[in-house]
PAPALO-559413 format. One record per residue: residue in three letters; residue number from 1; x, y, z of N, C-alpha, C, O in turn. Coordinates in Angstrom, 1 decimal, padded with zeros to 4 digits. Layout:
N
NODE   res     n     n.c1     n.c2     n.c3    ca.c1    ca.c2    ca.c3     c.c1     c.c2     c.c3     o.c1     o.c2     o.c3
NODE   ala   NUM        X        Y        Z        X        Y        Z        X        Y        Z        X        Y        Z
...
! end
This chain:
192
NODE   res     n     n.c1     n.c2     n.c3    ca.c1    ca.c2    ca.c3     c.c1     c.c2     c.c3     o.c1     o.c2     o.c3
NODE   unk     1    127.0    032.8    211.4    126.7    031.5    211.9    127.3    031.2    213.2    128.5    031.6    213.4
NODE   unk     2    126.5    030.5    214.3    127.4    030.1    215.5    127.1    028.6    214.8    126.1    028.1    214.4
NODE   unk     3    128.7    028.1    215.1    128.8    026.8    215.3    128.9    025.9    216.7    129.7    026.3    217.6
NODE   unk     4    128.3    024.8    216.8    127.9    024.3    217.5    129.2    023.2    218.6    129.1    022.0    218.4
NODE   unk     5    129.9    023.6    219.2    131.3    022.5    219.6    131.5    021.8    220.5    131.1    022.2    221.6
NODE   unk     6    132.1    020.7    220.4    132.4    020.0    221.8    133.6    019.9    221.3    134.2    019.5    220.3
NODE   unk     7    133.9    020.6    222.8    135.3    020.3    223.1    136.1    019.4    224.4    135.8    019.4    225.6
NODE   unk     8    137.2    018.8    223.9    137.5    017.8    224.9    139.2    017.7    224.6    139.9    018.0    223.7
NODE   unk     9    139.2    017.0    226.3    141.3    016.9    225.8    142.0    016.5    227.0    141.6    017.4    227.7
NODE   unk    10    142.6    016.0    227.4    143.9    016.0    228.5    143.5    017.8    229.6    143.4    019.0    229.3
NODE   unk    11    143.4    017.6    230.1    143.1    019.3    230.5    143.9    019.1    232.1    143.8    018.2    232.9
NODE   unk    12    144.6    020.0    232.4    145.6    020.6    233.3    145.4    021.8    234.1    146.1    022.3    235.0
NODE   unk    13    144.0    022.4    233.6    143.8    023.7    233.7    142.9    024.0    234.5    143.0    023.2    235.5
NODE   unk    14    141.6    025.0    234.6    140.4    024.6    235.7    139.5    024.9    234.6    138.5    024.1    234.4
NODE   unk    15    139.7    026.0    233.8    138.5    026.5    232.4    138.9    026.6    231.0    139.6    027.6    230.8
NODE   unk    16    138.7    025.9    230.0    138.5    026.5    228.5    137.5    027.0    228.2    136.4    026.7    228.9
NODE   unk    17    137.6    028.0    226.7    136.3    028.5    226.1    136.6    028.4    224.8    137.7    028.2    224.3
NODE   unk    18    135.6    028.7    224.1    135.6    028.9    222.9    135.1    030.6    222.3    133.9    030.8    222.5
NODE   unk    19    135.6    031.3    221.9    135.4    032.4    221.4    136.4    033.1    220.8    137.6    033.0    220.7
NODE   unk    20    135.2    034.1    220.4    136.1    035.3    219.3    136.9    036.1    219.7    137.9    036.3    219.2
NODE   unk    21    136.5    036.7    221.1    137.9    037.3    221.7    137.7    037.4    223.3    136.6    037.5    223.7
NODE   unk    22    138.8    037.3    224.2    138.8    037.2    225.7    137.5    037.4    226.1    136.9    036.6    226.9
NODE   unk    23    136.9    038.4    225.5    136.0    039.3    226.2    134.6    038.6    226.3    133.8    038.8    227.2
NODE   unk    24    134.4    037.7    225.1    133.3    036.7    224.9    133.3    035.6    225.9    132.3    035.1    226.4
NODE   unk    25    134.2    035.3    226.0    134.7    034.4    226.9    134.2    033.6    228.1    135.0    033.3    229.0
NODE   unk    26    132.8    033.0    228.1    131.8    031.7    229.3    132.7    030.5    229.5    132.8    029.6    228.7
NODE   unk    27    133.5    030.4    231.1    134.0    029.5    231.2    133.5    028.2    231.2    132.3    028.2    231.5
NODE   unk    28    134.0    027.0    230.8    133.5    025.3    230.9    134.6    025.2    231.8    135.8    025.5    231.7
NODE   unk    29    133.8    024.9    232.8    134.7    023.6    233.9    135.5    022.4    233.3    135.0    021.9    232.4
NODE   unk    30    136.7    021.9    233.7    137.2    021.0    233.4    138.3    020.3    234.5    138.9    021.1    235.3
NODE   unk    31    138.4    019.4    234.7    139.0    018.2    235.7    140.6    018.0    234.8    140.7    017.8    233.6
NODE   unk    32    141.5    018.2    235.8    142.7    017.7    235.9    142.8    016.7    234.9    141.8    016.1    234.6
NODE   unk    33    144.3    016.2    234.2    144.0    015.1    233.6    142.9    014.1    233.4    143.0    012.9    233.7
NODE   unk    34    141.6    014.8    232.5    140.7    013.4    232.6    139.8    014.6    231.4    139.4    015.8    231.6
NODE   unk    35    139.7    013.7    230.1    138.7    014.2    229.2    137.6    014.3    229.6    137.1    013.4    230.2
NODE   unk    36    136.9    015.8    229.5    135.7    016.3    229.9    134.8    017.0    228.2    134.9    018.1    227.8
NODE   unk    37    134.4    016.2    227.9    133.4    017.1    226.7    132.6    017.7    227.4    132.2    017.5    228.5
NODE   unk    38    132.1    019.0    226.3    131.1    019.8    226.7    130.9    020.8    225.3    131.8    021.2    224.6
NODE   unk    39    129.4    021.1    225.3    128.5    021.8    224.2    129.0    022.7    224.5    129.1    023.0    225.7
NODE   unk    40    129.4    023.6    223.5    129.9    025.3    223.7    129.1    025.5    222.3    128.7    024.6    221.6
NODE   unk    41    128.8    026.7    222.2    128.3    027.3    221.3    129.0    029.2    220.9    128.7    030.2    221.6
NODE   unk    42    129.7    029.3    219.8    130.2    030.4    219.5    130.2    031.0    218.5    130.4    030.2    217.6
NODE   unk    43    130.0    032.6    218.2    130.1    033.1    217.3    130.9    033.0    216.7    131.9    033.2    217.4
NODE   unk    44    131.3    032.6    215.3    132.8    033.1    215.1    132.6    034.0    214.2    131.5    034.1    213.6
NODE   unk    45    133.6    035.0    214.1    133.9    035.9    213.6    133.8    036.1    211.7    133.6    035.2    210.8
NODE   unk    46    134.2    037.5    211.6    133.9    037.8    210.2    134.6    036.9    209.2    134.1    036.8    208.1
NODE   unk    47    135.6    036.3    209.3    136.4    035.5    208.5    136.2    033.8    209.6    137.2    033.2    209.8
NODE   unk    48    135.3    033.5    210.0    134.5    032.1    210.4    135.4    031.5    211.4    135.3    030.3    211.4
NODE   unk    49    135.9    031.8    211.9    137.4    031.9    213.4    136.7    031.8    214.1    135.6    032.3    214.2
NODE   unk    50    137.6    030.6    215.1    137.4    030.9    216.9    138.0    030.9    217.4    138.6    029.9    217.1
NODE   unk    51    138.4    031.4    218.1    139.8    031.3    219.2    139.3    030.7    220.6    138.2    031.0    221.1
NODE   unk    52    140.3    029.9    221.2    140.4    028.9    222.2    141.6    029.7    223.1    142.6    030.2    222.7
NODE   unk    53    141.0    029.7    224.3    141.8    030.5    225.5    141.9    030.4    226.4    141.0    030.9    227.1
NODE   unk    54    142.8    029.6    227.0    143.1    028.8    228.4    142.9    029.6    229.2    143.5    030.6    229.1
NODE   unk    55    142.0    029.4    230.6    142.0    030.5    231.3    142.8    030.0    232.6    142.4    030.3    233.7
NODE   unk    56    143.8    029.3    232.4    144.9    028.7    233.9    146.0    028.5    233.8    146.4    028.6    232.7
NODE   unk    57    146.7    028.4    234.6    148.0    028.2    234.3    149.0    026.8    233.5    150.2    026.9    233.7
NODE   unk    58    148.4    025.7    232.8    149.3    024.5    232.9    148.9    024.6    231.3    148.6    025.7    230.7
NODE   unk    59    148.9    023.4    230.7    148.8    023.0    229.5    147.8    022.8    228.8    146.9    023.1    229.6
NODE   unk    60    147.2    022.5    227.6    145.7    022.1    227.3    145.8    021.0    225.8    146.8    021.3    225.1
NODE   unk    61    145.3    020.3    225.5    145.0    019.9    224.4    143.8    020.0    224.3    143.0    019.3    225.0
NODE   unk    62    143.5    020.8    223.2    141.5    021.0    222.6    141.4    019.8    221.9    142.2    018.9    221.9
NODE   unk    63    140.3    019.8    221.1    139.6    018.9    220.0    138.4    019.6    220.1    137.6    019.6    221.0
NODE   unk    64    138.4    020.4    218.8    136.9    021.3    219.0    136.0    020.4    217.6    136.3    020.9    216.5
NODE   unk    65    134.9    019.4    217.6    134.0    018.9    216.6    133.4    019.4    216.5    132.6    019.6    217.4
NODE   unk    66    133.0    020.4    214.8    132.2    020.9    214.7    130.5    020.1    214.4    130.2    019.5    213.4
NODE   unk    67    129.6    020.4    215.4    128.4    019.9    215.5    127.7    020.2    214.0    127.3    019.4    213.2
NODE   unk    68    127.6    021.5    213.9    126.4    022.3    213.8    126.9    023.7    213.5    128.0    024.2    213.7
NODE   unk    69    125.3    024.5    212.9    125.4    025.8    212.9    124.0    026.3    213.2    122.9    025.7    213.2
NODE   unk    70    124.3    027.6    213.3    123.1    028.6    213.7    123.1    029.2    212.6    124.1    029.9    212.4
NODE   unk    71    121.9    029.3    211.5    122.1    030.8    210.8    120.3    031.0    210.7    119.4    030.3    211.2
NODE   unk    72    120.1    032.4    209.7    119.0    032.7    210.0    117.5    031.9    208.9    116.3    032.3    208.7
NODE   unk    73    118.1    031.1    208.4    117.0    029.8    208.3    117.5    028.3    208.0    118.3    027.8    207.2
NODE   unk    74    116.6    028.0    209.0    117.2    026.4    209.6    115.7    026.1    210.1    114.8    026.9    209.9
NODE   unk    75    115.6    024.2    211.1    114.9    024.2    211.9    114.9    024.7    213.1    115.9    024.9    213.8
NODE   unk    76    113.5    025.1    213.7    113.4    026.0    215.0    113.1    025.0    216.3    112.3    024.1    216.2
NODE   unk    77    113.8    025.2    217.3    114.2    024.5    218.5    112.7    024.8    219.5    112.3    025.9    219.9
NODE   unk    78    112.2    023.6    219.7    111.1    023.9    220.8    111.6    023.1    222.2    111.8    021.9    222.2
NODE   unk    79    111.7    023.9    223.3    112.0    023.0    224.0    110.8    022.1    224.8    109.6    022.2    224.6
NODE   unk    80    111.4    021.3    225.5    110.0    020.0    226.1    110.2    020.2    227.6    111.1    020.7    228.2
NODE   unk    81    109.2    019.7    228.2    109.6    019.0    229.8    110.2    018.2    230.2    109.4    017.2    230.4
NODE   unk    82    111.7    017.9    230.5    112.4    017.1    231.2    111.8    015.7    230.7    110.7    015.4    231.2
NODE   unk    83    112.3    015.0    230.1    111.5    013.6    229.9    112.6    012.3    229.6    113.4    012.4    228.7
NODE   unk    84    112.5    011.1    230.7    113.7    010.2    230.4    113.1    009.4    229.2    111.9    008.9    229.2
NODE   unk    85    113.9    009.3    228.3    113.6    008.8    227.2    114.1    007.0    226.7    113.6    006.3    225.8
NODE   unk    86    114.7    006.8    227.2    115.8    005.3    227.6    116.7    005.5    229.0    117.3    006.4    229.5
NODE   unk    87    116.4    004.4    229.2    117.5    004.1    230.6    117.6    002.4    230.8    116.7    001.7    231.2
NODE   unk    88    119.1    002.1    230.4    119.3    000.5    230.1    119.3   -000.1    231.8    119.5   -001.3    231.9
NODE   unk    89    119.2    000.5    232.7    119.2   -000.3    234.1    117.3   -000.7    234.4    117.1   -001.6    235.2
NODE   unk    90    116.2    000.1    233.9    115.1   -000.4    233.6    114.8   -000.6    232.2    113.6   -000.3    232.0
NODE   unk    91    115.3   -000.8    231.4    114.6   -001.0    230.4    113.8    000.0    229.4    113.3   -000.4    228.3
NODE   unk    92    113.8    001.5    230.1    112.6    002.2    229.4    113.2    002.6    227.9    114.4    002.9    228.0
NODE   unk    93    112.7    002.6    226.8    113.2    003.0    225.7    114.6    002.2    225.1    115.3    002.9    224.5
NODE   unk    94    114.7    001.6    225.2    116.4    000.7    225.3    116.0   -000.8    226.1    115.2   -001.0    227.0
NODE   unk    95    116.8   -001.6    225.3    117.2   -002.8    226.3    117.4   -002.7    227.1    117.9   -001.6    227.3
NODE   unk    96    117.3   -003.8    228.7    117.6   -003.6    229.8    118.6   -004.8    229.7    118.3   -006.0    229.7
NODE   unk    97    120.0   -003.9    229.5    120.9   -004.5    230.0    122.5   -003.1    229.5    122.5   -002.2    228.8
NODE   unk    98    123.4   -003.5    230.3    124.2   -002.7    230.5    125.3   -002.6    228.7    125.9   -003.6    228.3
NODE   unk    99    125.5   -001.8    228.1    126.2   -001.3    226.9    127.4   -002.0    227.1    127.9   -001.3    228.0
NODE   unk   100    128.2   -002.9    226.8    129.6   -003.8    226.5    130.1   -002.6    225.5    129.4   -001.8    224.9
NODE   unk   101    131.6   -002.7    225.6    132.7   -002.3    224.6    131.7   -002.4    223.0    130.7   -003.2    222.9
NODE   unk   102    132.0   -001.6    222.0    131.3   -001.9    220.7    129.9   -002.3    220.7    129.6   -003.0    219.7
NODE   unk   103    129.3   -002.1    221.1    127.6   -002.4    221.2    126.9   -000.7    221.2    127.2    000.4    221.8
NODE   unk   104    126.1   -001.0    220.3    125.0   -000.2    220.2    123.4   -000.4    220.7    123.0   -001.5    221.2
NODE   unk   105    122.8    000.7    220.6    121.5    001.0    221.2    120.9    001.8    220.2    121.4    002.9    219.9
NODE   unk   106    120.1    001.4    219.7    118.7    002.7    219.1    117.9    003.1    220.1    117.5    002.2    220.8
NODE   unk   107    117.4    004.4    220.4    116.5    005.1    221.3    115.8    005.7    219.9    116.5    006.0    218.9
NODE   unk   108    114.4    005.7    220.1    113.0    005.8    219.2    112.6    007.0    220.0    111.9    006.9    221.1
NODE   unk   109    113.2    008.3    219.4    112.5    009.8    220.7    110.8    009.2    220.5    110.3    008.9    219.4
NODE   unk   110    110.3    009.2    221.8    108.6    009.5    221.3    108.2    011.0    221.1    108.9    011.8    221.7
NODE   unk   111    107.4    011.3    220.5    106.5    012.4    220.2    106.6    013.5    219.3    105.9    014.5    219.2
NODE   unk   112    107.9    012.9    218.5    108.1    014.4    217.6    107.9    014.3    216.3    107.9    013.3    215.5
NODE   unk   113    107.7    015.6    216.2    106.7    015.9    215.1    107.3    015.3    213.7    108.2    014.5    213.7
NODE   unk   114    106.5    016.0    212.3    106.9    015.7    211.3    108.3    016.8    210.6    107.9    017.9    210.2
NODE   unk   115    109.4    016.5    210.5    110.1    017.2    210.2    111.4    017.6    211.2    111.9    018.7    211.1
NODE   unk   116    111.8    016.9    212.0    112.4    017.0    213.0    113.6    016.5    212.5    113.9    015.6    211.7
NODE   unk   117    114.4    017.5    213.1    115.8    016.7    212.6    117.1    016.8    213.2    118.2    016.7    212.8
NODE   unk   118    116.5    016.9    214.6    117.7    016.7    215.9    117.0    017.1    216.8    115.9    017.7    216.8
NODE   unk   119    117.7    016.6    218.0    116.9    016.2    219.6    117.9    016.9    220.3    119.0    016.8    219.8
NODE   unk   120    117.8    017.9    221.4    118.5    018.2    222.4    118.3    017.3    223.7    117.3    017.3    224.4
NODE   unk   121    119.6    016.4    223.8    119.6    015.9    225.2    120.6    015.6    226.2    121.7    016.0    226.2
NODE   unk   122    119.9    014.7    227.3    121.2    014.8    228.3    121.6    013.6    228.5    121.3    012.8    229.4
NODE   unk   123    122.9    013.1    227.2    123.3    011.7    227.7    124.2    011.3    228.8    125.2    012.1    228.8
NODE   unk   124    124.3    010.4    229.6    125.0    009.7    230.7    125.0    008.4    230.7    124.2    007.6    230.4
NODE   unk   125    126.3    008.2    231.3    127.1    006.9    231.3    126.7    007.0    232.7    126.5    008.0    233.5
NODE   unk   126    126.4    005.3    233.0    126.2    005.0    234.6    127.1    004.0    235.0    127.3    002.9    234.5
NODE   unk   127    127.7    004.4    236.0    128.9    003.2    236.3    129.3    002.6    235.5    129.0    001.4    235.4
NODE   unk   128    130.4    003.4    234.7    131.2    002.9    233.5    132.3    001.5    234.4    132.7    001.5    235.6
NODE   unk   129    132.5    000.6    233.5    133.5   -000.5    234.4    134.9    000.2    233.6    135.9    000.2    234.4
NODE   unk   130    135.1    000.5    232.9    136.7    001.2    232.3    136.4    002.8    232.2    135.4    003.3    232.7
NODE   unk   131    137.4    003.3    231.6    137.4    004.7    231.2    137.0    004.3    229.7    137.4    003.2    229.1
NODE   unk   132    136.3    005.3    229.1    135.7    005.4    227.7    135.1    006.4    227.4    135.3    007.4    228.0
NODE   unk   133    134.0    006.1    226.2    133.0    007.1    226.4    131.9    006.6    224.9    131.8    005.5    224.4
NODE   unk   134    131.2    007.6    224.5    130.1    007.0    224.5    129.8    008.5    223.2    129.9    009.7    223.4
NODE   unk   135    129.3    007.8    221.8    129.0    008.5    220.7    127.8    008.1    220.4    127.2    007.1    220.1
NODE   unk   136    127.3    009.8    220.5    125.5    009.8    219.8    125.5    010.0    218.4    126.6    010.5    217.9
NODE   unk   137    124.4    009.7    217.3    124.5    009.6    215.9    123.2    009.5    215.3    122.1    009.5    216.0
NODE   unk   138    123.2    009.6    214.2    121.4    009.5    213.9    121.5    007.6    213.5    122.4    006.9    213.1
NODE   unk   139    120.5    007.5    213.7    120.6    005.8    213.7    121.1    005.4    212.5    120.6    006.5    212.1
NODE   unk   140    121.6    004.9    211.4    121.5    004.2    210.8    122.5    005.0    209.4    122.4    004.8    208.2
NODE   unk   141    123.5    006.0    210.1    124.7    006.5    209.7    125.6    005.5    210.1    125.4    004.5    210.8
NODE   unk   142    126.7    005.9    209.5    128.1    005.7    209.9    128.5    006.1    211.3    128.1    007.2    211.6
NODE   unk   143    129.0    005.5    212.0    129.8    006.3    213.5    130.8    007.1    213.4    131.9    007.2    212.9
NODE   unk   144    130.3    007.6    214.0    130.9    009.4    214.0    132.5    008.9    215.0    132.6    008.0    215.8
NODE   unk   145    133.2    009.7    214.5    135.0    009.9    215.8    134.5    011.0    216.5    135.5    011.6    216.9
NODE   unk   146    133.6    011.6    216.9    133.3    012.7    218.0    132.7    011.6    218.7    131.9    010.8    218.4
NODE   unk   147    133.5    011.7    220.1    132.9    011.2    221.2    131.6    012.2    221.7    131.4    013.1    220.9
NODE   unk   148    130.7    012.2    222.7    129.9    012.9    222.8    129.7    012.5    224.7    129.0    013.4    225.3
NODE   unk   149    130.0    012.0    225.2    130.0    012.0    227.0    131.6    010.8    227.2    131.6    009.6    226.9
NODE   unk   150    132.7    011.5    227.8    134.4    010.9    228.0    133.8    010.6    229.3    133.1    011.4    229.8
NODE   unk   151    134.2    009.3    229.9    134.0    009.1    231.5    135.1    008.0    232.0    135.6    007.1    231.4
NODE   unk   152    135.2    008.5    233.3    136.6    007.2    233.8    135.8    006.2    234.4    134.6    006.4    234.7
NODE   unk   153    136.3    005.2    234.5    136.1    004.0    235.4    135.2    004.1    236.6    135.9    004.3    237.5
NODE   unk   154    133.9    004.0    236.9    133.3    004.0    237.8    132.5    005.1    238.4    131.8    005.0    239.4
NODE   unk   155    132.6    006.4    237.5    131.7    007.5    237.6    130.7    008.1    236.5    130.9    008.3    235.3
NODE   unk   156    129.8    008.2    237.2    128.5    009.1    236.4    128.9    010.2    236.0    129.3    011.1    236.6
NODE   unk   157    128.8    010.0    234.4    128.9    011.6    234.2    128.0    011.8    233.1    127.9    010.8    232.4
NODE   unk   158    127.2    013.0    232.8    126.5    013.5    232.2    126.9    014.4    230.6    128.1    014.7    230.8
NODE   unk   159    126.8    014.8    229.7    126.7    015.3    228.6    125.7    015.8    228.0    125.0    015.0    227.4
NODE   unk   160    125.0    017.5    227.9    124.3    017.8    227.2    124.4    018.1    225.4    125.2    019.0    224.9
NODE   unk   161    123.6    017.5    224.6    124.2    016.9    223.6    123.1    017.2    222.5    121.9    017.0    222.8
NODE   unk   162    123.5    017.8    220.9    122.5    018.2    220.1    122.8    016.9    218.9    123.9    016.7    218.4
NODE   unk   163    121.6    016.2    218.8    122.0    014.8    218.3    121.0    014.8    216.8    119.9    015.3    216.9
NODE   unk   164    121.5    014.4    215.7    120.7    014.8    214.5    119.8    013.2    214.6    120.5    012.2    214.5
NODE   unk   165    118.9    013.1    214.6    118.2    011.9    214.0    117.6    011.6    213.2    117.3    012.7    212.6
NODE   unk   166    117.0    010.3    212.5    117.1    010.2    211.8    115.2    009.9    211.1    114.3    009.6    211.9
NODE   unk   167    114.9    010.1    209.9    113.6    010.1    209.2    112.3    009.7    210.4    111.4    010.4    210.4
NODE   unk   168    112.5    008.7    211.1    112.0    008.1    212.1    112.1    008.5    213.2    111.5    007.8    214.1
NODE   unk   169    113.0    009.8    213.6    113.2    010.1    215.1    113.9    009.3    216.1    113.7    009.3    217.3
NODE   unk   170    115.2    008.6    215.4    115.7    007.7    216.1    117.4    007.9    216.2    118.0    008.5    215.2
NODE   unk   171    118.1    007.5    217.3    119.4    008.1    217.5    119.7    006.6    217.4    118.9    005.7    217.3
NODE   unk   172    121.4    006.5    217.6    121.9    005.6    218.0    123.0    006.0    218.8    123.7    006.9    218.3
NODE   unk   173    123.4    005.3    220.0    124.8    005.3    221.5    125.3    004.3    221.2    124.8    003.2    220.9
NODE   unk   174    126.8    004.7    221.1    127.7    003.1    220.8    128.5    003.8    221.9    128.7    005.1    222.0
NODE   unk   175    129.2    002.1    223.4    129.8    002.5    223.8    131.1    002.0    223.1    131.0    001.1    222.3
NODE   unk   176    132.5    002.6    223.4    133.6    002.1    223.0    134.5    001.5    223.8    135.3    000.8    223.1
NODE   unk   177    134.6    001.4    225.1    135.4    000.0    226.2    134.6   -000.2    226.7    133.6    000.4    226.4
NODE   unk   178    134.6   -001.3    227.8    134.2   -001.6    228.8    132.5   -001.8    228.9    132.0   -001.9    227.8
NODE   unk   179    131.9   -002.0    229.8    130.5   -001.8    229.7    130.0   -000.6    230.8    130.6   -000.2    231.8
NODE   unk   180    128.6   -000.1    230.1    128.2    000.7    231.2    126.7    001.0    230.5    126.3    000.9    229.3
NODE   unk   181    126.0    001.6    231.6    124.4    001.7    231.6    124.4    003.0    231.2    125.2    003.8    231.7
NODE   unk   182    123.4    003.4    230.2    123.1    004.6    229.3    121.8    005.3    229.9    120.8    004.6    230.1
NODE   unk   183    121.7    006.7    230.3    120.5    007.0    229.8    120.3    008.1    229.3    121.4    008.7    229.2
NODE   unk   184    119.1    008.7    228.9    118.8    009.4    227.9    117.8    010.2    228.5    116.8    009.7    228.9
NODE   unk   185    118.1    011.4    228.6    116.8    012.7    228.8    116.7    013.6    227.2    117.6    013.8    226.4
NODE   unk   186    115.8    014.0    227.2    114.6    014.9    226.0    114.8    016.4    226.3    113.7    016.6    226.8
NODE   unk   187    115.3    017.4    226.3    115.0    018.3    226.6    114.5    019.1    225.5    113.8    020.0    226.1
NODE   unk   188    114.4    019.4    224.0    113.8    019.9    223.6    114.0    018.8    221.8    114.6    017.7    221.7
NODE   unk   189    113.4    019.4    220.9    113.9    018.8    219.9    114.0    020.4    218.6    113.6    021.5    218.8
NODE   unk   190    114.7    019.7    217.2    114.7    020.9    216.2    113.7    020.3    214.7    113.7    019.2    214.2
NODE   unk   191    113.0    021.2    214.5    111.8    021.1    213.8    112.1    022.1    212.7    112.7    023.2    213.0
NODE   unk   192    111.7    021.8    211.3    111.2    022.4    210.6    109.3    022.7    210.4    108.9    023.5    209.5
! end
């Protein structure tokens, strides 16, 4: 099985990874002091292991959330064409208005089929007013403690993100400080 991770943390370093040994090893970029999540995807090994391997010289704190897995029957991943699916500064698919501390959003994916049961996309925070971040979920779950896009005060940043939804095709974004504008790209969805 590969499991599916986002990993995030304090980072001091320039690259973490996730894998089974050095050798596997696809660096993620990471910023100086400032939580960076990001989708890794890794084999782990014969006894279900990953190993985490700082590739710099200073300190690291991980947090690896397990997403997901890969094995050899599941739903099969179709990808789509690039499609914005909500964006709270027009209104498309979402309210038009900017996400406050504790406020949620439902996004209604259009077009997928019968049997779908997670979306591949690209979520972003738009001109966050604090540092926070921002947790994708299937609508009408509990909220998840995996953050899913960490952003500081006043920058765009992006998260590609494997989001389970729900009977209806529907996610839910809760931000946690401050306020800021969401949007949402489609890139593929998972189907049975």
């Amino acid at each position: 099985a590969r499991p599916a991770m986002n990993m995030r943390g304090p980072m001091k370093w320039p690259r973490s990874t996730a894998c089974t040994s050095p050798e596997s090893a696809p660096p993620a970029s990471r910023t100086a002091d400032h939580n960076v999540p990001r989708r890794a995807c890794a084999r782990a090994n014969s006894s279900s292991s990953l190993a985490f391997l700082n590739g710099g010289s200073g300190t690291v704190q991980v947090v690896a959330d397990l997403a997901g897995y890969y094995g050899s029957r599941g739903a099969a991943f179709t990808a789509t064409p690039p499609a914005r699916i909500a964006d709270t500064r027009d209104g498309t698919g979402a309210r038009r208005a900017r996400v406050a501390a504790g406020q949620s959003i439902t996004v209604t994916v259009p077009g997928l089929p019968s049997g779908t049961t997670a979306v591949a996309v690209n979520l972003t925070a738009v001109g966050p007013t604090t540092s926070g971040y921002l947790v994708a979920y299937p609508a009408g779950t509990p909220l998840s403690r995996s953050s899913t896009v960490n952003f500081p005060a006043g920058q765009t940043v992006a998260n590609a993100a494997v989001v389970a939804v729900d009977a209806r095709g529907r996610m839910g974004i809760t931000n946690a400080t401050g306020m800021t504008d969401v949007v949402v790209d489609l890139a593929g969805y998972y189907a049975f």
